[in-house]
N, CA, C and O atoms as a Tripos MOL2 file, in Angstrom:
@<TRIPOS>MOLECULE
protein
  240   239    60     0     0
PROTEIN
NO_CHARGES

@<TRIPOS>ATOM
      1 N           2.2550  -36.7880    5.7340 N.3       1 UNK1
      2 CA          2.6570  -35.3960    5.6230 C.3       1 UNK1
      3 C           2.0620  -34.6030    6.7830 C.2       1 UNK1
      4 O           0.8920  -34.7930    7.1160 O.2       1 UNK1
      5 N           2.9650  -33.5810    7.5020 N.am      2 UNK2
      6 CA          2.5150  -32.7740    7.8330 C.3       2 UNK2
      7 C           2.1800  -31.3960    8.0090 C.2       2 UNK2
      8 O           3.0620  -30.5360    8.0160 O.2       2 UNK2
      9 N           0.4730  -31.0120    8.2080 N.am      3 UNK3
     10 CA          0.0700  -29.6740    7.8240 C.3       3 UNK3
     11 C           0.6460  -28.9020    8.5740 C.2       3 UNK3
     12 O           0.8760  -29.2280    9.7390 O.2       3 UNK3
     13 N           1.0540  -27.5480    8.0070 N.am      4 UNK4
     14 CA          1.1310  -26.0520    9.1650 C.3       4 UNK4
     15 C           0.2260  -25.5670    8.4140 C.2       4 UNK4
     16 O          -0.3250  -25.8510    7.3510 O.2       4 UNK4
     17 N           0.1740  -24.4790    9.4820 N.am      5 UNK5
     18 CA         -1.2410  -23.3420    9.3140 C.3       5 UNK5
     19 C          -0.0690  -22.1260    9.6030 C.2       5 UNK5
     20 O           1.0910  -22.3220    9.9640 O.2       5 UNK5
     21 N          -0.6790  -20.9140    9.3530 N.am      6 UNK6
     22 CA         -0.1100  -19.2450    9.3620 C.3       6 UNK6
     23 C          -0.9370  -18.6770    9.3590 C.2       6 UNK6
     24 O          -1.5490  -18.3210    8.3520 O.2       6 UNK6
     25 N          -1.2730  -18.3560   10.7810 N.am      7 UNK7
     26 CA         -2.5950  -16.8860   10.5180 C.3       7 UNK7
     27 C          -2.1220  -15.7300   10.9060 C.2       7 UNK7
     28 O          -1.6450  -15.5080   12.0190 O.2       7 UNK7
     29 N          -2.2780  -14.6430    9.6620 N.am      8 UNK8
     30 CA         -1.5780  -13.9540   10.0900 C.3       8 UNK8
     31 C          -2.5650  -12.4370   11.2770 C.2       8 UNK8
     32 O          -3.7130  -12.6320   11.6770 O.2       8 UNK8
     33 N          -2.0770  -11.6060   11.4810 N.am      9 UNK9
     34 CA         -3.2680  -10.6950   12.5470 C.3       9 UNK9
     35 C          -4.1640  -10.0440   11.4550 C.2       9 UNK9
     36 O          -5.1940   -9.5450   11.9100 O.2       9 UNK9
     37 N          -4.0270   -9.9650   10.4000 N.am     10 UNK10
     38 CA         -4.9690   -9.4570    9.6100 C.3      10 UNK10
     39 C          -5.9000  -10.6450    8.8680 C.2      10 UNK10
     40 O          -6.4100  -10.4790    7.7600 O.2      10 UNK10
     41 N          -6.0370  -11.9070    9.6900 N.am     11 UNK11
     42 CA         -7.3710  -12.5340    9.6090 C.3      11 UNK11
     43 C          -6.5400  -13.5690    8.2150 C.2      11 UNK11
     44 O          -7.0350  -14.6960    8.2080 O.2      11 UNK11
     45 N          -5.4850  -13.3930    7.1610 N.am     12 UNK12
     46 CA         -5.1660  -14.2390    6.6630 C.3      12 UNK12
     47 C          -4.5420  -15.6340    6.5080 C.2      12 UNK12
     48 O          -3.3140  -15.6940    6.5740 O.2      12 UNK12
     49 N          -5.1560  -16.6230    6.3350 N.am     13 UNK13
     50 CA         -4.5630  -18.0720    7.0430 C.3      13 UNK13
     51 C          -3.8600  -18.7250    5.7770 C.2      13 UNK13
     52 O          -4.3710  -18.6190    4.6620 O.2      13 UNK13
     53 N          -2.7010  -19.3840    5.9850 N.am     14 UNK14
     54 CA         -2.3100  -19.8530    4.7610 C.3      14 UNK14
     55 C          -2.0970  -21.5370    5.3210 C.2      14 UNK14
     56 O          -2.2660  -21.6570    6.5340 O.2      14 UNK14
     57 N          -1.8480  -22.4610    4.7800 N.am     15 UNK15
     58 CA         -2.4550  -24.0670    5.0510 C.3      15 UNK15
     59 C          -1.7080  -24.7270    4.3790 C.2      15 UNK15
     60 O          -2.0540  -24.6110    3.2030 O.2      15 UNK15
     61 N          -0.5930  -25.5650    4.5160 N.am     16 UNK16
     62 CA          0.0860  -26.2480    3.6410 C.3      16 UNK16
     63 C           0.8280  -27.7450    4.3060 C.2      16 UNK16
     64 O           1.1280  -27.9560    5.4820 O.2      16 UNK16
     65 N           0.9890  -28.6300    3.1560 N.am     17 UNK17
     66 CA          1.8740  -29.7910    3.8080 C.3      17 UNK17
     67 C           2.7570  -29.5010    3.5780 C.2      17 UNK17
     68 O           3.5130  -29.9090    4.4600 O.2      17 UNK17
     69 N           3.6000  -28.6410    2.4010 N.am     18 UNK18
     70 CA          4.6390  -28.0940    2.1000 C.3      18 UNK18
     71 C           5.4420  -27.1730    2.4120 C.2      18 UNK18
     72 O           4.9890  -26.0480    2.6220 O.2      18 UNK18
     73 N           6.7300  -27.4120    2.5110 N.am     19 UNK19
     74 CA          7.5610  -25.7590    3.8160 C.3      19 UNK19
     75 C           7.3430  -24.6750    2.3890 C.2      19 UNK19
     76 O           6.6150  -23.6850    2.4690 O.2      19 UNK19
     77 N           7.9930  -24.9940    1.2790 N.am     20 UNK20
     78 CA          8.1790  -24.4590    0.2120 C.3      20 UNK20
     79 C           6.7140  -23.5550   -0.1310 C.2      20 UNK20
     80 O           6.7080  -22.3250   -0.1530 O.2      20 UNK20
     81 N           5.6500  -24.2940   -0.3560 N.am     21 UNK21
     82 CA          4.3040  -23.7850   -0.8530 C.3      21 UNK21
     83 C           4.1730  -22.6630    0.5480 C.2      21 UNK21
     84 O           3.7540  -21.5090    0.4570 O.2      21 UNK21
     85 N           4.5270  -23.1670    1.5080 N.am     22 UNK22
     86 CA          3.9420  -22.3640    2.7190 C.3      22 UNK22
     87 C           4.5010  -21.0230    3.0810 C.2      22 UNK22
     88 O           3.8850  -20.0410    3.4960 O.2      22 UNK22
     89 N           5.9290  -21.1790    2.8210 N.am     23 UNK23
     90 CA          6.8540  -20.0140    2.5710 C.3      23 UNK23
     91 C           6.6220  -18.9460    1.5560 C.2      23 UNK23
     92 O           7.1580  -17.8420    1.6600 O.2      23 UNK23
     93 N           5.6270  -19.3480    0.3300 N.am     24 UNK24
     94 CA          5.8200  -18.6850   -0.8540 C.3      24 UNK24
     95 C           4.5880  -18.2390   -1.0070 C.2      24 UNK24
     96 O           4.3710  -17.4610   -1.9360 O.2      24 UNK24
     97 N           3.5830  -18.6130   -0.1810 N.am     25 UNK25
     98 CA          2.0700  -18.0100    0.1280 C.3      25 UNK25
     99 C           2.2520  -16.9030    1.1960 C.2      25 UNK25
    100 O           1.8820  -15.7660    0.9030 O.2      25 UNK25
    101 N           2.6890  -17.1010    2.1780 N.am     26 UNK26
    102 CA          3.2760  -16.2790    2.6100 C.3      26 UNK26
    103 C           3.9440  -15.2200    2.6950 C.2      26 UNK26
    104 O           3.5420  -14.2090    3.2710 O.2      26 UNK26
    105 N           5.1110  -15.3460    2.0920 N.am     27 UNK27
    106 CA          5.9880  -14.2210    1.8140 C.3      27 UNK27
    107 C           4.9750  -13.2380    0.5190 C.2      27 UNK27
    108 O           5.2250  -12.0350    0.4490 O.2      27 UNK27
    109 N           4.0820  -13.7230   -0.2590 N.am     28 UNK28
    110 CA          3.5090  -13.0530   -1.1200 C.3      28 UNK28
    111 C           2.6590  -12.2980   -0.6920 C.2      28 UNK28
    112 O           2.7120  -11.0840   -0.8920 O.2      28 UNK28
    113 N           1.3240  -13.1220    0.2540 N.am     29 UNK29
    114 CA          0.3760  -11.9670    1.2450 C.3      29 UNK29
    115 C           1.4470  -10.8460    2.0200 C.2      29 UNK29
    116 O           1.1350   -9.6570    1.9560 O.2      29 UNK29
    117 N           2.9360  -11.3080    2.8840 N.am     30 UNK30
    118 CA          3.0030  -10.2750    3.5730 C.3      30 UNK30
    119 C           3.6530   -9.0550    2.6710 C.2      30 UNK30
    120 O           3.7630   -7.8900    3.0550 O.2      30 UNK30
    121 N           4.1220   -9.6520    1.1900 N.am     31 UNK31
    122 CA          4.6750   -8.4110    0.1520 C.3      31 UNK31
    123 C           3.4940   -7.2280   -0.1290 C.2      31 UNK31
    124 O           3.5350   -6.0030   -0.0190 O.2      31 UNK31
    125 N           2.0500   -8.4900   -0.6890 N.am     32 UNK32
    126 CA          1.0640   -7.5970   -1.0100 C.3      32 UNK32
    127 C           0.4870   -6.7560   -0.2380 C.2      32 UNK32
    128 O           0.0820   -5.6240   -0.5010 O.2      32 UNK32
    129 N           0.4610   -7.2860    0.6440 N.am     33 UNK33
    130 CA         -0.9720   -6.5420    1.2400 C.3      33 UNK33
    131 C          -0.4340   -5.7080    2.8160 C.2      33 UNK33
    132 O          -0.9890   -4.7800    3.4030 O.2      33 UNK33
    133 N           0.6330   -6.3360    3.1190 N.am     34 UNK34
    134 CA          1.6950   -5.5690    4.4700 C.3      34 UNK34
    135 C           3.3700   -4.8650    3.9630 C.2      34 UNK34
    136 O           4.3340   -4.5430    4.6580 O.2      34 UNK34
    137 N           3.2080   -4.8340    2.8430 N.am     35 UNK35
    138 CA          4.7430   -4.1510    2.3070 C.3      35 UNK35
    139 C           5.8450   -4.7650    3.4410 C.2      35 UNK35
    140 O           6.6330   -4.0720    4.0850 O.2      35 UNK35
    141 N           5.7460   -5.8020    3.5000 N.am     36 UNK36
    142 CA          6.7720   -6.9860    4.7370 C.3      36 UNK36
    143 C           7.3340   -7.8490    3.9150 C.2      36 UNK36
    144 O           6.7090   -8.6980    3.2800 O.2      36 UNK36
    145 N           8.8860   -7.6300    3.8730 N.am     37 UNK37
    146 CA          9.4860   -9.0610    3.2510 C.3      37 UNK37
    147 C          10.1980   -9.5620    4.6130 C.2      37 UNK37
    148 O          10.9730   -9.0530    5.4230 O.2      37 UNK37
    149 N           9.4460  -11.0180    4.4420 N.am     38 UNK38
    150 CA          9.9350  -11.8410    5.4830 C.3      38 UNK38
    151 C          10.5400  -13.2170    4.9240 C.2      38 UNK38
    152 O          10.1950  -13.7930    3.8930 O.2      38 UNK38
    153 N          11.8080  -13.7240    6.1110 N.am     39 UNK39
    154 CA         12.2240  -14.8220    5.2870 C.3      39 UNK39
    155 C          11.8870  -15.9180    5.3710 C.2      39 UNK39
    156 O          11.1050  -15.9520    6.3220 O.2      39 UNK39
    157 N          12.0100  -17.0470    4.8790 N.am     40 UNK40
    158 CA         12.1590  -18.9320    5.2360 C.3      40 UNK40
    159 C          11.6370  -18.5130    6.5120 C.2      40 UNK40
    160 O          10.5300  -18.3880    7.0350 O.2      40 UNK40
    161 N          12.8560  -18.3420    6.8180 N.am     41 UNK41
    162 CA         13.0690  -18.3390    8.7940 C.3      41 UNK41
    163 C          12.1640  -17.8190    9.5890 C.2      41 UNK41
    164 O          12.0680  -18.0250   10.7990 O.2      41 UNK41
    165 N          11.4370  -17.0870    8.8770 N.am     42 UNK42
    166 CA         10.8840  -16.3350    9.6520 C.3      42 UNK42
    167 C           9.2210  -16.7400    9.4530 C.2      42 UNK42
    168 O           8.3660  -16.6030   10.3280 O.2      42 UNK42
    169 N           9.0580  -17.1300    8.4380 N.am     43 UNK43
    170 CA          7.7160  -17.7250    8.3120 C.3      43 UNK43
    171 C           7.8850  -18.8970    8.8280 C.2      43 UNK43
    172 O           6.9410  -19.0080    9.6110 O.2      43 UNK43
    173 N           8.8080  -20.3040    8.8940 N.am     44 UNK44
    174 CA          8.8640  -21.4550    9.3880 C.3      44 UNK44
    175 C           8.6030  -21.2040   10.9040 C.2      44 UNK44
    176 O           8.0810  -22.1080   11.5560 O.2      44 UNK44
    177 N           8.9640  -19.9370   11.5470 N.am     45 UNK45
    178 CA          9.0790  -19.9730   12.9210 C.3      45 UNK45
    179 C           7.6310  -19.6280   13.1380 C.2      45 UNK45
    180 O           7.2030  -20.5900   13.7770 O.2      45 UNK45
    181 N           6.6390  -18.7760   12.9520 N.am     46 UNK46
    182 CA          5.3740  -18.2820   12.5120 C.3      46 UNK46
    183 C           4.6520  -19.3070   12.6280 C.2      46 UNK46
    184 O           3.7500  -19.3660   13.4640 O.2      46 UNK46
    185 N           5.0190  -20.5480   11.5710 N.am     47 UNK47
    186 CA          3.8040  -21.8410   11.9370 C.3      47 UNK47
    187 C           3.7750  -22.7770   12.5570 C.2      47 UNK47
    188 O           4.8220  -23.1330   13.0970 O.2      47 UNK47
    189 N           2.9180  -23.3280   12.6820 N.am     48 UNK48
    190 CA          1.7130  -23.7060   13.5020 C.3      48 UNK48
    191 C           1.8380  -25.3250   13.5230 C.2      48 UNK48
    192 O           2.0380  -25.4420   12.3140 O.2      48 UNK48
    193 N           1.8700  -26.8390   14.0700 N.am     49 UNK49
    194 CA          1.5840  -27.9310   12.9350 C.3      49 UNK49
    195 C          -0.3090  -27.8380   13.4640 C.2      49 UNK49
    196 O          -1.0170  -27.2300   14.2670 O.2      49 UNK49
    197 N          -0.4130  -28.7900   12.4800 N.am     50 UNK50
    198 CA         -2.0870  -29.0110   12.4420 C.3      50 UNK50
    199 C          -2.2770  -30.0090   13.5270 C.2      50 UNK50
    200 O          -1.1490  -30.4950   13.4410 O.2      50 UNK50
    201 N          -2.7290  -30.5550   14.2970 N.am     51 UNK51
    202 CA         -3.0910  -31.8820   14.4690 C.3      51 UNK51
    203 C          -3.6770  -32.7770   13.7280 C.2      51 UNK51
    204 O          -4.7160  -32.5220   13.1180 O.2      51 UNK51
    205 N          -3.0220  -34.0590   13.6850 N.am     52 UNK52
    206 CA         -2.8810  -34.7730   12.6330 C.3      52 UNK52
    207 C          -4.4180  -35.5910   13.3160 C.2      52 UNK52
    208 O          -4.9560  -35.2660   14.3750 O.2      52 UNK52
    209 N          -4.8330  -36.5670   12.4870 N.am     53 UNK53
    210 CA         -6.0770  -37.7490   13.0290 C.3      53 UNK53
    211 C          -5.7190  -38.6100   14.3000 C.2      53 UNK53
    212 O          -4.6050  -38.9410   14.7060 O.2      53 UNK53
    213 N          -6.8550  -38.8570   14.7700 N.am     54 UNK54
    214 CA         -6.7520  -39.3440   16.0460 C.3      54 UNK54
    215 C          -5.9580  -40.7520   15.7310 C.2      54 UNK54
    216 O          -6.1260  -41.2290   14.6090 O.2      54 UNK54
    217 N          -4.9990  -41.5250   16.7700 N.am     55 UNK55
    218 CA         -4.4060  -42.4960   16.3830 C.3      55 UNK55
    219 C          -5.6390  -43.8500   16.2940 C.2      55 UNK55
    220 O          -6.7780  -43.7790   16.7550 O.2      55 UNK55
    221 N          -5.1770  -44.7600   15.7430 N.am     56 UNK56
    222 CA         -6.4970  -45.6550   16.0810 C.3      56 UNK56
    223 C          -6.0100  -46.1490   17.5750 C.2      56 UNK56
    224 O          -4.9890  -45.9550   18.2360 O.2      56 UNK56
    225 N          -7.5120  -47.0470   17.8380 N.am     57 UNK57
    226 CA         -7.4770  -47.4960   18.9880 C.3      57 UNK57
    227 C          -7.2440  -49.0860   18.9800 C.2      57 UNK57
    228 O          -7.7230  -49.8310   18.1250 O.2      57 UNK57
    229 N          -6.5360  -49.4500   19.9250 N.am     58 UNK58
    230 CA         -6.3110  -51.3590   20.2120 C.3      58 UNK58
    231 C          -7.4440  -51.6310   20.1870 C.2      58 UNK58
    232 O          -8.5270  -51.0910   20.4130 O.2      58 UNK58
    233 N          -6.8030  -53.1800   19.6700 N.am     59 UNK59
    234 CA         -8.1220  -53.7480   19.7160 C.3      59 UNK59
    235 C          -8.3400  -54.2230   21.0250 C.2      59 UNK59
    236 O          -7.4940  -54.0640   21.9050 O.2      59 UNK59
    237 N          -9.7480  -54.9700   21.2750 N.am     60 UNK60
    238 CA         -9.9950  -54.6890   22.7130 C.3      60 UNK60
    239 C         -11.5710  -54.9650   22.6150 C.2      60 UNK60
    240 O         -12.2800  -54.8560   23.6160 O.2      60 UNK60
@<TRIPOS>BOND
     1     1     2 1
     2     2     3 1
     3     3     4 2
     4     3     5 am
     5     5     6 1
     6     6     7 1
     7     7     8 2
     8     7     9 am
     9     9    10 1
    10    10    11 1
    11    11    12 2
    12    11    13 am
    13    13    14 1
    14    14    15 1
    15    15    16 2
    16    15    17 am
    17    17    18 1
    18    18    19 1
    19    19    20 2
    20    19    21 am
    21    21    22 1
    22    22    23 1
    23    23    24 2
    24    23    25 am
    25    25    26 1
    26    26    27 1
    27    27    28 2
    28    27    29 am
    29    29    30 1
    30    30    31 1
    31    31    32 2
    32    31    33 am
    33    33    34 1
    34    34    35 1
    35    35    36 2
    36    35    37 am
    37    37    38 1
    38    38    39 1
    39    39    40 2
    40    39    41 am
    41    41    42 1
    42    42    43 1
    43    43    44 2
    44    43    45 am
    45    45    46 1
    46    46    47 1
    47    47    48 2
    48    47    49 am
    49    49    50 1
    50    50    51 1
    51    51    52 2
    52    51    53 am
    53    53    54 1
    54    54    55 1
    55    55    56 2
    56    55    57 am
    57    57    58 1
    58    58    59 1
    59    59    60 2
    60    59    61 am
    61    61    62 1
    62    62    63 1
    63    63    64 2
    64    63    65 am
    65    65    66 1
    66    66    67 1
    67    67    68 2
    68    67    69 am
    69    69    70 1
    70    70    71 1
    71    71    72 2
    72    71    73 am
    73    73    74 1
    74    74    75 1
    75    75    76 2
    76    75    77 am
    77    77    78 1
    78    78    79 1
    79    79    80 2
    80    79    81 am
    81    81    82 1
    82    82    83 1
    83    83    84 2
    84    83    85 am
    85    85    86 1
    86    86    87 1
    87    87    88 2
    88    87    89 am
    89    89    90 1
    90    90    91 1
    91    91    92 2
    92    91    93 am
    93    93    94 1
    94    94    95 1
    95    95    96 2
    96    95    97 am
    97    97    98 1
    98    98    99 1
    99    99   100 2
   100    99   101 am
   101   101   102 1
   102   102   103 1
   103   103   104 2
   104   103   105 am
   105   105   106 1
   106   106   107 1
   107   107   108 2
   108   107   109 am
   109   109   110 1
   110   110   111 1
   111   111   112 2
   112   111   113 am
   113   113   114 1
   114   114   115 1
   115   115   116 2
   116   115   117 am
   117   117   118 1
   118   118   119 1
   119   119   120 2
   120   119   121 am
   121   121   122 1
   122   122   123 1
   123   123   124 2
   124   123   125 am
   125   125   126 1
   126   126   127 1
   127   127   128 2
   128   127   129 am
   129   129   130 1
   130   130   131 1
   131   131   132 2
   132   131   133 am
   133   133   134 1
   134   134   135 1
   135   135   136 2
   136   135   137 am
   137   137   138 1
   138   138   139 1
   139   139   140 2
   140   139   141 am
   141   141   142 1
   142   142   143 1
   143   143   144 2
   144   143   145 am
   145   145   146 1
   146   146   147 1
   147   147   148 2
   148   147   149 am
   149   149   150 1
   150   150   151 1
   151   151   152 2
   152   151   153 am
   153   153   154 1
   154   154   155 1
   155   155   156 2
   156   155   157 am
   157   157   158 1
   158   158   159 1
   159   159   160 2
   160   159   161 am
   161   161   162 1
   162   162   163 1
   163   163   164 2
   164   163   165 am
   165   165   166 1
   166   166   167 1
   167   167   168 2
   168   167   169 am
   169   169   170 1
   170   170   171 1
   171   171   172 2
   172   171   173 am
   173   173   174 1
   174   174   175 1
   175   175   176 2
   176   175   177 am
   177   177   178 1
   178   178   179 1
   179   179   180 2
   180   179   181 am
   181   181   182 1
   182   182   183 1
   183   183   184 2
   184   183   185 am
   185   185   186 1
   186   186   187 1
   187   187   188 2
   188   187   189 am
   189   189   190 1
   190   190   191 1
   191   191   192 2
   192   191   193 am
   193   193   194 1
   194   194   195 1
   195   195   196 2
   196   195   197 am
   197   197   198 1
   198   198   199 1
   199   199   200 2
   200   199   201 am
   201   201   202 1
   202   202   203 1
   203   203   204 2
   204   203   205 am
   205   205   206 1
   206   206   207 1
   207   207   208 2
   208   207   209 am
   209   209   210 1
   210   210   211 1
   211   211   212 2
   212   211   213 am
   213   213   214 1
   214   214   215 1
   215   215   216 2
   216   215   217 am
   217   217   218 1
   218   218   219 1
   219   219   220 2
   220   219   221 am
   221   221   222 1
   222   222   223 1
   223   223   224 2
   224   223   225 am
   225   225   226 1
   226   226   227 1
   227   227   228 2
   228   227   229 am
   229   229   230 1
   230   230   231 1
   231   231   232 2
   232   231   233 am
   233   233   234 1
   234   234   235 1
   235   235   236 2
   236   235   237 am
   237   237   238 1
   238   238   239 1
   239   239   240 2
@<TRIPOS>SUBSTRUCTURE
     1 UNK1         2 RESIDUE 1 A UNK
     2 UNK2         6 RESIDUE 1 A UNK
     3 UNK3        10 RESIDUE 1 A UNK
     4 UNK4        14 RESIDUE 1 A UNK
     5 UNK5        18 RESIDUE 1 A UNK
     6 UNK6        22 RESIDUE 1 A UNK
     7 UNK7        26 RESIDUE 1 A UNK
     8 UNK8        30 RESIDUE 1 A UNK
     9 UNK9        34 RESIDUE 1 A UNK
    10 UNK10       38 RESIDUE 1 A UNK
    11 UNK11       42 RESIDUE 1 A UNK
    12 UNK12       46 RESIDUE 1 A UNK
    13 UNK13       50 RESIDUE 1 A UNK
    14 UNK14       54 RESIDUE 1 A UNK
    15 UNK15       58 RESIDUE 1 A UNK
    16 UNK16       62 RESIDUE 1 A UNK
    17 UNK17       66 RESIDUE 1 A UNK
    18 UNK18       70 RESIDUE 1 A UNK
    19 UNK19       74 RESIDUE 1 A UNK
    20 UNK20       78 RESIDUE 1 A UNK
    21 UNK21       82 RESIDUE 1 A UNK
    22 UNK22       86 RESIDUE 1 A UNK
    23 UNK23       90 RESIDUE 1 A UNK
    24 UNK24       94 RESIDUE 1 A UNK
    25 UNK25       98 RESIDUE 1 A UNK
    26 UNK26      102 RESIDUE 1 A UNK
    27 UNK27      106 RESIDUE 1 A UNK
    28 UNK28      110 RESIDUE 1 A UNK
    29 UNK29      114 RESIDUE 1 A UNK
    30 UNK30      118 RESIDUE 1 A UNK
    31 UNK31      122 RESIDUE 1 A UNK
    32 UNK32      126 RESIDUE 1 A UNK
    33 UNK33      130 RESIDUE 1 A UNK
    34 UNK34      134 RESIDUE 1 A UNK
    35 UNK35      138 RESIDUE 1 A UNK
    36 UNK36      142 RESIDUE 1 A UNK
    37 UNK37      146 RESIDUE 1 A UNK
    38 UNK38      150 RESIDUE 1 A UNK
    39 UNK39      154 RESIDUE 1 A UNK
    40 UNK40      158 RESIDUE 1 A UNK
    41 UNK41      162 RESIDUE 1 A UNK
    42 UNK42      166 RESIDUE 1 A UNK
    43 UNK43      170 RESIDUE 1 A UNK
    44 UNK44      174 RESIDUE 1 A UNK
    45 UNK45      178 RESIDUE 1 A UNK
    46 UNK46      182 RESIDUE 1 A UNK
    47 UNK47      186 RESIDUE 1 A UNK
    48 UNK48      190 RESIDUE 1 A UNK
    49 UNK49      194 RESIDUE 1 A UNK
    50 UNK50      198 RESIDUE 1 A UNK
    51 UNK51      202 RESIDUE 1 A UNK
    52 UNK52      206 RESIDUE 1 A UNK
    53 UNK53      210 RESIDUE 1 A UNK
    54 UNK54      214 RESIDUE 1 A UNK
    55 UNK55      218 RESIDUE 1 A UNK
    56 UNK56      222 RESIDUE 1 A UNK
    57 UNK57      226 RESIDUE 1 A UNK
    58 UNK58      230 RESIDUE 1 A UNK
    59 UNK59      234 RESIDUE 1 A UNK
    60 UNK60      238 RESIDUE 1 A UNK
């Protein structure tokens, strides 16, 4: 799976493997606390991916 991150300018970060969970954390901070309804689209474009773990290394 992979993580996105969303930080938004008021210091709030939201963290998910999920588009769904990530969309819906989201859209809720920017209802509450910024009177902002934003869509799917617009939060998917917003994040971030995480970097995932280092790959392993050959053997060697």
């Amino acid at each position: 799976m992979v993580m996105k991150t969303v930080r938004c300018d008021c210091g709030f970060v939201v963290r998910s493997d999920d588009d769904d969970r990530l969309v819906a954390d989201l859209q809720q901070h920017a209802h509450d606390d910024h009177h902002m309804n934003l869509s799917r689209e617009q939060v998917l474009a917003m994040a971030q991916l995480e970097p995932g773990p280092p790959a392993p290394h050959g053997k060697g």
